[in-house]
N, C-alpha and C positions, 0 to 999 in steps of 0.2 A: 836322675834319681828322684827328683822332687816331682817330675811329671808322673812318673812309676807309682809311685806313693798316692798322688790327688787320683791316677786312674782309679787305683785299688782302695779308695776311699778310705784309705788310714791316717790317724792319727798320731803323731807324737804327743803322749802324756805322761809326765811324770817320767820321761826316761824312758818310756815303753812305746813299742809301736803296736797301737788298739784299731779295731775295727768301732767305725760310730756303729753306736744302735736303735734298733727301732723303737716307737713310742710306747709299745707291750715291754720291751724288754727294760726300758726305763723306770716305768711303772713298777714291774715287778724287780730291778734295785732297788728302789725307793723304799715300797712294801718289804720287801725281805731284808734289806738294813734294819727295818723299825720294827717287826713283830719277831721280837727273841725271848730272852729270858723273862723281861719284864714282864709278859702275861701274863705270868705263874706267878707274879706277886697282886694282879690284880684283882681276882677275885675274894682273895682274903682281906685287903682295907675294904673294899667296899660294903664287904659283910660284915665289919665293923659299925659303918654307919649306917647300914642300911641300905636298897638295891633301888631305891626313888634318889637319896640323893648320891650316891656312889655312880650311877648312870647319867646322872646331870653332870659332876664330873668330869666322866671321861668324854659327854660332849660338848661341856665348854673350853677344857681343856684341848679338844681336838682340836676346833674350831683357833684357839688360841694359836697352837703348835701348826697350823696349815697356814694362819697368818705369819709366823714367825717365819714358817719357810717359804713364804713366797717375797720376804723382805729379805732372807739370805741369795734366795734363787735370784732376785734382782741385781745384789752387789756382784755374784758371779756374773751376770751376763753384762753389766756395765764393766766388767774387768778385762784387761787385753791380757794379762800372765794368767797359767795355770796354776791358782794358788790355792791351799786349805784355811782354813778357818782363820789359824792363827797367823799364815800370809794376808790374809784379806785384811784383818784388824791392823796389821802392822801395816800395811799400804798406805789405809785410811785415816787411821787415828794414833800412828806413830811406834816409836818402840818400844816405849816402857808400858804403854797397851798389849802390845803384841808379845811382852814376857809375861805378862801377868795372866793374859788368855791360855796361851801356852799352856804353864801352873796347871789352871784348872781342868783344859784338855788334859795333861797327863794326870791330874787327883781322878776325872770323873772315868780316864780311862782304866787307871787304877779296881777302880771303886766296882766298875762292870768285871774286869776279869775275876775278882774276887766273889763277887756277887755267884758269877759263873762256877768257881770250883764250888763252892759251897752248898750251892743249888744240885751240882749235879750229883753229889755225893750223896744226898738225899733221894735224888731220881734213883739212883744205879743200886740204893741199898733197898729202895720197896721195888724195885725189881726182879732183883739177887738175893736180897738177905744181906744178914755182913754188919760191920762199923760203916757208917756212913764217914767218920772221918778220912779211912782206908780207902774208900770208893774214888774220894776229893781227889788224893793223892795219887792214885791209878790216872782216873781222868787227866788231872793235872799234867803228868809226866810223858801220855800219850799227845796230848794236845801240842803242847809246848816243842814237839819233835815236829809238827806238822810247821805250827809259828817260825821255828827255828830256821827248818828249812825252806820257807817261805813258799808254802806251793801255791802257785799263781793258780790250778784246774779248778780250786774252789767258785773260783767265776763261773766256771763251765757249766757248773750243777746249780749255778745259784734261783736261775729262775724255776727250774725242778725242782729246790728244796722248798723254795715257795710256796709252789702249787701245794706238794706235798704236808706243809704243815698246817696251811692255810686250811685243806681238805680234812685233816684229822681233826684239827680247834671246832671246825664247822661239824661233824661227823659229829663227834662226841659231843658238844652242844645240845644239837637234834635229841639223841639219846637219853640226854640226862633230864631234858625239858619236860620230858614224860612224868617226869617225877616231880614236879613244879606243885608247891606249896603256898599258898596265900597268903601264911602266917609271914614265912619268908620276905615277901611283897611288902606289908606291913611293917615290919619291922621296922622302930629308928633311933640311931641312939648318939646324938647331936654332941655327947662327951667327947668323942673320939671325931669331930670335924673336919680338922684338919689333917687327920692321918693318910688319905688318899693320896694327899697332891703330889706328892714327891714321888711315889710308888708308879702312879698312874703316868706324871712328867717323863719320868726313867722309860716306861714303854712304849710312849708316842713318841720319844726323840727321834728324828732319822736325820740329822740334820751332815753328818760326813756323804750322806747318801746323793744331798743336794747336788752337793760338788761335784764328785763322781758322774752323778745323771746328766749335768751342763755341760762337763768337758768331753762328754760322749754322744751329747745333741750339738755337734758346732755349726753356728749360725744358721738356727731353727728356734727361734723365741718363740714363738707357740706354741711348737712342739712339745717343748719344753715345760713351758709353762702349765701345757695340760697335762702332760704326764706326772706333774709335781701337784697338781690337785688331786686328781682321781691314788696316785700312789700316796698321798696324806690323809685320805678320806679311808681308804680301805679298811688300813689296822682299827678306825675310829667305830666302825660297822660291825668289824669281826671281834674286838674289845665287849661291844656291849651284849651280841649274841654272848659270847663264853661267859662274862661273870652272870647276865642273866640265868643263864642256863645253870652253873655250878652252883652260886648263892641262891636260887632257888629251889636247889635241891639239895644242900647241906645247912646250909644258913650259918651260925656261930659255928658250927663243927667242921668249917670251912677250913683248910690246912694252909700255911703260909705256901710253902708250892703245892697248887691247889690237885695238878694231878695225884698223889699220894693223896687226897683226901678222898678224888672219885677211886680210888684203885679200892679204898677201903671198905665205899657204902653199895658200888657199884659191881665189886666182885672181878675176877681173873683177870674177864674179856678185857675191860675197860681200865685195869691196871696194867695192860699189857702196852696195849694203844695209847694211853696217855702219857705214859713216863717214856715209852716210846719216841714220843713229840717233843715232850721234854725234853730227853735225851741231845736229840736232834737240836732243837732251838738253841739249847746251849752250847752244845759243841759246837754249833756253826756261829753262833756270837763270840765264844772265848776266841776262838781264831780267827774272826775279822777282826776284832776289839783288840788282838795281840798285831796282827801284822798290821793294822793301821796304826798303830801306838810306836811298834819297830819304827817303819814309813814316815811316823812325825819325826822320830828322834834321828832319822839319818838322813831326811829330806830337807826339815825345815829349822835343825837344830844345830847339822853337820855333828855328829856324833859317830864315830865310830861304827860300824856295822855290828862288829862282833861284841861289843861293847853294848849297844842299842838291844841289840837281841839278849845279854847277860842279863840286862836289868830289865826287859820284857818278863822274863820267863821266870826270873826269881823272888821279885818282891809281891808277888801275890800270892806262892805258894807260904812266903815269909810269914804275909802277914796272918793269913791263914794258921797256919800250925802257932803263932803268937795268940790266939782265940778269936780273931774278928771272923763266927761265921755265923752271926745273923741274918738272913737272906732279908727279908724286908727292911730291918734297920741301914744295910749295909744300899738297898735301894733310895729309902728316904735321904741317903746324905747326898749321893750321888746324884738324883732327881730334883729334892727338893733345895741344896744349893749351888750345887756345881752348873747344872745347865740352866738355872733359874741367872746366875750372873752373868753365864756365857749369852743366854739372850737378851740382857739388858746392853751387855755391849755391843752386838749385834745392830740394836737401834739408829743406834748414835754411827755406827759401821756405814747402815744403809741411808741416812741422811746426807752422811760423807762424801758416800759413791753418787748419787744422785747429783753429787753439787761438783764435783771433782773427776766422775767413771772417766775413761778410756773411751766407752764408745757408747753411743745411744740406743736406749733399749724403747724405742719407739712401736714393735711389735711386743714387747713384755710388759712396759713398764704402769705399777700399779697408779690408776687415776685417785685413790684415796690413801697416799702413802700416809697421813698424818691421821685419819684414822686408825688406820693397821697399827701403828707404832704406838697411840693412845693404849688401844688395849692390850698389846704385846706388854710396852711398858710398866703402866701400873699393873695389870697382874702378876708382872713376876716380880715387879720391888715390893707388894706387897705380899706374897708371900713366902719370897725369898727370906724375905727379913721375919715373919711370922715364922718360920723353919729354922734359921739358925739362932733364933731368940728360943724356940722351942728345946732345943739342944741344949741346952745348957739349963733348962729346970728338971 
């Protein structure tokens, strides 16, 4: 049986027998975990501040977040088990580490699928017409049957959905750039500073992506490795074209999800095509962001399946119809605390693994790891702590 299996280059992950994939197909996991909902919130903080420093931003931020995963990519390949985020912390740094990561994996996972009804009910009503809260609840209740039923074929389309949305962000982009104002450019309004990071942090995250990508490159650390730059670089490229392009051609009149704002100044075509992408990005986040959430709670929690899926599917619609559907606020909490402390423990994760791994990562392993962890580190305790001190004035 075991030779049948190594012929046919499968893997046992997670329970499941996977085919490894190639260094494209990695990439574009990578890329397609991390460009979803969050884009549609980026263009509107940035037109807050303006589109010189909201594009600084999202490339130091990148730059950040490329460092951060190439310090989780590291703990994965120094690890002999197939483990998630909050297995990895708990490996490393113990157990009361590894409930407390946990917590925030399920707050920040929380925080996305709600993000997600919220958002899409706005997509579906400047589509349709209608209550956008009506919309939520449609979306919601079709979603939640896909979650429910855990349909593994989303993998199938993942790298198609990729392509596919990546091409419309880009398409539409091109389009709007025509319209590109100077004042736009100009513009800057230093009040509103720190509003970006969390918004911006929520859509470079791909870090469940990491995992996924290494357990499906086995014993290919280059491979790997390069597939985890070029797919952390992508969204960072295609981030600054779209708010380029949208804040340059709405500016303050920029919409919190930004396609309903081109549908408005841009007319049919482009309200068709952009909530279209929207559409898509979120429905395809709500339900990775749900069955990986199920997946925590009955993998790494022992929870009940049927019980794990009850409280998937229900406390977002909860929180939801209770009032929380701010789309960019409900990003800022999510972005700017929940993955801003999930990556400070992270640090201290990969210092761990480096002192402790399983096995040597002699083709991965980063020659400036006390760099990477400097700037990982302080930027995100400082504005971890700038974000949740902000909360509360």
């Amino acid at each position: 049986m075991l030779q049948i299996i190594e012929n046919k280059k499968i893997i046992l992950h997670q329970g499941v027998y996977k085919k490894p994939v190639s260094i494209g197909d990695a990439v574009f996991m990578i890329t397609g975990m991390t460009i979803g909902a969050g884009v549609l919130g980026v263009p509107y903080v940035v037109a807050q501040v303006g589109l010189k420093i909201g594009i600084a931003y999202i490339l130091i931020l990148g730059l950040v977040m490329l460092s951060l995963n190439l310090m989780l990519g590291e703990i994965a390949v120094r690890t002999k088990e197939s483990l998630q985020i909050s297995g990895l912390v708990g490996k490393y740094l113990g157990k009361w580490p590894k409930y407390f990561i946990n917590i925030l994996i399920v707050f920040g996972a929380y925080g996305a699928l709600l993000a997600y009804v919220a958002g899409e009910g706005q997509a579906l009503s400047a589509l349709f017409g209608g209550n956008p809260v009506v919309w939520s609840v449609v979306f919601w209740s079709i979603a939640s049957v896909v979650v429910w039923k855990g349909l593994q074929t989303i993998k199938i389309v993942e790298k198609f959905l990729s392509v596919i949305v990546i091409s419309i962000i880009l398409g539409v982009s091109f389009y709007v750039l025509g319209d590109f104002k100077v004042a736009n450019w100009i513009y800057t309004d230093l009040t509103n500073i720190f509003l970006p990071y969390g918004v911006i942090l929520f859509a470079l995250n791909g870090t469940p992506a990491i995992i996924e990508a290494h357990a499906l490159l086995p014993n290919d650390q280059r491979s790997f490795k390069k597939a985890l730059i070029i797919g952390s670089l992508i969204p960072v490229v295609v981030y600054i074209i779209f708010a380029l392009a949208v804040v340059g051609a709405t500016g303050l009149q920029t919409s919190e999800v930004a396609t309903i704002g081109l549908g408005q100044k841009f007319g049919t075509g482009i309200l068709v095509l952009s909530n279209i992408f929207a559409v898509l990005a979120m429905s395809a986040g709500f339900i990775g962001s749900g069955i990986a959430l199920k997946q925590n709670f009955v993998w790494d929690n022992k929870i009940n399946k049927i019980l794990a899926e009850f409280l998937v599917i229900s406390v977002p619609i909860l929180l939801f119809l209770a009032g929380l559907r701010q789309f960019i606020a409900i990003l800022s909490v999510a972005g700017g605390v929940v993955i801003g402390v999930e990556a400070i423990m992270l640090v201290f994760t990969c210092w761990q693994a480096k002192r402790k791994g399983d096995i040597e990562a002699s083709k991965y392993g980063s020659h400036h790891f006390w760099l990477l962890a400097a700037v990982v580190f302080l930027t995100f305790t400082w504005f971890t702590l700038r974000s949740f001190v902000g909360f509360f004035k």
